[in-house]
C-alpha positions in Angstrom: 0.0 0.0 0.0 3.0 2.7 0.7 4.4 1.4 -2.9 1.5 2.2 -4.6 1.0 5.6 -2.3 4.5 6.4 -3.4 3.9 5.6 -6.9 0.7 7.9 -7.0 2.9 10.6 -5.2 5.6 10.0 -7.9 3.1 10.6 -10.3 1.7 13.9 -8.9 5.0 15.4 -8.7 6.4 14.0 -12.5 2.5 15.8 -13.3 3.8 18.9 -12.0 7.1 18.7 -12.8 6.3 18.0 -16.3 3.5 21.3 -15.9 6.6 23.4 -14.6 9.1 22.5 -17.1 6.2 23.2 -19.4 5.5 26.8 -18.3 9.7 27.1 -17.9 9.9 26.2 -21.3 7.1 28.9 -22.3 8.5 31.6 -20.2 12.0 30.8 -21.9 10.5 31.0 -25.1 8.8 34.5 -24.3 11.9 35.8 -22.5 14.1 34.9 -25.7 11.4 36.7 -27.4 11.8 40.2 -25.1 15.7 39.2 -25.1 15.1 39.9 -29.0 12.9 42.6 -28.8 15.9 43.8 -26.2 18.8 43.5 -28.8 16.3 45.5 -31.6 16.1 48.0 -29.0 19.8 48.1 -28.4 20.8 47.6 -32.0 18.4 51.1 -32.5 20.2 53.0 -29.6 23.1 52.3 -30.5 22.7 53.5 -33.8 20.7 56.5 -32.5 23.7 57.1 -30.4 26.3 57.0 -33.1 23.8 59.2 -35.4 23.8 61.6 -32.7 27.8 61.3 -32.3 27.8 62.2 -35.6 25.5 65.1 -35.3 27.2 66.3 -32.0 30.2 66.4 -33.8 28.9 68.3 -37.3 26.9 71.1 -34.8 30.8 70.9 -33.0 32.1 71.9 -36.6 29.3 74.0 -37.7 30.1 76.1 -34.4 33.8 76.2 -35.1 33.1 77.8 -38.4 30.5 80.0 -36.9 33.1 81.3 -34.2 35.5 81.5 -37.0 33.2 83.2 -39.2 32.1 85.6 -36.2 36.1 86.6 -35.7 36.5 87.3 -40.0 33.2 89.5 -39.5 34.4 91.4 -36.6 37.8 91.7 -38.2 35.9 93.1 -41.5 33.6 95.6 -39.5 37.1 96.9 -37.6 38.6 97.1 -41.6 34.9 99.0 -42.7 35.0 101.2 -39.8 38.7 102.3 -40.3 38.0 102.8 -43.9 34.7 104.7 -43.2 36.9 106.9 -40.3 39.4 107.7 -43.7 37.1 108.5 -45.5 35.0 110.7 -43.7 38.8 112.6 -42.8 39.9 112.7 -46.4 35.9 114.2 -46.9 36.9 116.9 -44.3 40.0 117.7 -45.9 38.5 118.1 -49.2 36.3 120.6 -47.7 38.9 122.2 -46.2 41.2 122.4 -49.4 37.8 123.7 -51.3 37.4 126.3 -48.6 40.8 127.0 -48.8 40.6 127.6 -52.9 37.3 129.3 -52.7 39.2 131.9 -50.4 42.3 132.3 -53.2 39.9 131.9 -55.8 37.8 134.8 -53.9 41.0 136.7 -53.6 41.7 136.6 -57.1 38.8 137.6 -58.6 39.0 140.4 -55.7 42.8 141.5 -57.5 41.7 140.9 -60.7 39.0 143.3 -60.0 41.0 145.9 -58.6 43.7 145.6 -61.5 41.0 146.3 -63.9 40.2 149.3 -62.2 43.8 150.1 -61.7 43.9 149.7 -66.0 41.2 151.9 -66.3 42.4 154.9 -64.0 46.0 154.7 -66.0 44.2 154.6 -69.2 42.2 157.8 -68.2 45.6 159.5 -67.0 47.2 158.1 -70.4 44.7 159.9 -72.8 44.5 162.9 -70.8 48.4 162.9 -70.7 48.0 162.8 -74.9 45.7 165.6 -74.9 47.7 167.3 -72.8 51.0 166.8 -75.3 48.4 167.4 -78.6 47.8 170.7 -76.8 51.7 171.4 -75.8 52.4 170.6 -79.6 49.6 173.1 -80.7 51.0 175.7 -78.6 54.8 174.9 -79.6 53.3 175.2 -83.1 51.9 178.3 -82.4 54.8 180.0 -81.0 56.9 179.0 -83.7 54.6 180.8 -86.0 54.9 184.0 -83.4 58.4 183.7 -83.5 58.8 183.1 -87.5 56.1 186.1 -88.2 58.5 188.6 -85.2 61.4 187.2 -87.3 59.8 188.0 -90.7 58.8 191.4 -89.7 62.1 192.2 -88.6 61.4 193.3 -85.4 64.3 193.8 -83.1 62.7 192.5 -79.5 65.1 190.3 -78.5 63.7 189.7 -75.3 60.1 188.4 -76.4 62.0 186.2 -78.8 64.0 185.0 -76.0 61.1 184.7 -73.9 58.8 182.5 -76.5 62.2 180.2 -77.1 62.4 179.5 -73.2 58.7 178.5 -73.0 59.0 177.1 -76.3 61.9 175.1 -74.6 59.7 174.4 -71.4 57.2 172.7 -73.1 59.5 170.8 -75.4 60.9 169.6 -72.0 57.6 168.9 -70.7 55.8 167.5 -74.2 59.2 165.2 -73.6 58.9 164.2 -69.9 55.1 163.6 -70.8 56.1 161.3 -73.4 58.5 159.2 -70.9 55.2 159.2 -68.6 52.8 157.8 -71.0 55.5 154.8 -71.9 55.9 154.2 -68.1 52.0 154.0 -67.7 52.3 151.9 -70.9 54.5 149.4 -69.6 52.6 149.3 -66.2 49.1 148.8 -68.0 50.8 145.7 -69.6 52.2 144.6 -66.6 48.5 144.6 -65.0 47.1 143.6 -67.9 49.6 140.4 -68.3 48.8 139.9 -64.5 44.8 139.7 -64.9 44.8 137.4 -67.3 47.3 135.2 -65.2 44.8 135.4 -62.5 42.2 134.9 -64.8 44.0 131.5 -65.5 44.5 130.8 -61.8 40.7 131.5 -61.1 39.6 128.9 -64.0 41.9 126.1 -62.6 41.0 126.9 -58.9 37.3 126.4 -60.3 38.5 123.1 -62.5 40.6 121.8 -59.1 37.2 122.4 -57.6 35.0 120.6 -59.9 36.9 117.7 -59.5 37.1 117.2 -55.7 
């Protein structure tokens, strides 16, 4: 009777061993499953993880060039504001050097203007100088004929001969020293005359010099 007790007890537990290993062998089955579904996962981390290596280190570049790119900007702005600070200098010296040619220009025209006048007054002085030596050589003329006509008549006054040859002299000094005069006021109307047109010339390439800055 304990054989057959045994037996049935053998029997039980070979049952439920044989149950156990069954569920064993299921639960293997389904944990080789998730272990699978584990190594996917894995696999797709780790190439997640290298694709975002590879993206850590392109946004490492991209910032390098960015940085480098920031430095070659800054550098061009400090080469654009030097040039800009030149330029707006060399802009003020240009005004300057206008300002400064608009004076000489100004001062020019300013001779020039008084030269002409200048011209004008010696030209006045040089025709009344003429008429004065047309009238001197009238009057020379004229005393001549007094003196030829006293001569002619044979009359003995020495003295108003002598008289009419020293005035006669007189004004042939004079109608010389006039003549000396008028070629002096000659020469110094050229002189002015030379010198407006030079400052003429020196107004138009003021003006040109002008034009061009």
């Amino acid at each position: 009777g304990n054989l057959e007790d045994e037996v049935a007890s053998n029997k039980k537990q070979i049952s439920t061993l044989e149950t156990d290993t069954g569920k064993l062998k299921e639960e293997s089955e389904s944990n080789k499953k998730i272990i699978s579904r584990f190594e996917t996962y894995r696999t797709k981390l780790k190439e997640e993880a290298d694709s975002n290596n590879i993206s850590i280190e392109k946004l490492t570049m991209d910032n390098r060039n960015l940085e480098n790119k920031d430095a070659s900007n800054k550098k061009q702005i400090t080469t654009l504001e030097t040039a800009h600070r030149k330029l707006k200098e060399e802009a003020k010296s240009d005004e300057q050097q206008i300002s400064t040619l608009e004076t000489i220009q100004s001062k020019l025209k300013e001779e020039a203007v008084s030269d002409k006048k200048h011209i004008a007054t010696l030209e006045t002085d040089i025709t009344k100088l003429k008429e004065e030596a047309d009238s001197n050589n009238i009057s020379i003329e004229k005393l001549t004929t007094d003196k030829r006509n006293l001569v002619d008549k044979g009359v003995s006054n020495k003295k108003h001969i002598s008289t009419l040859e020293t005035e006669t002299g007189k004004l042939k000094e004079e109608a010389e020293s006039n003549k000396k005069i008028i070629t002096t006021l000659e020469k110094d109307k050229i002189k002015l005359k030379e010198e407006t047109d030079y400052n003429n010339i020196s107004v138009e390439k003021i003006t040109l010099e002008k034009r061009n800055l």
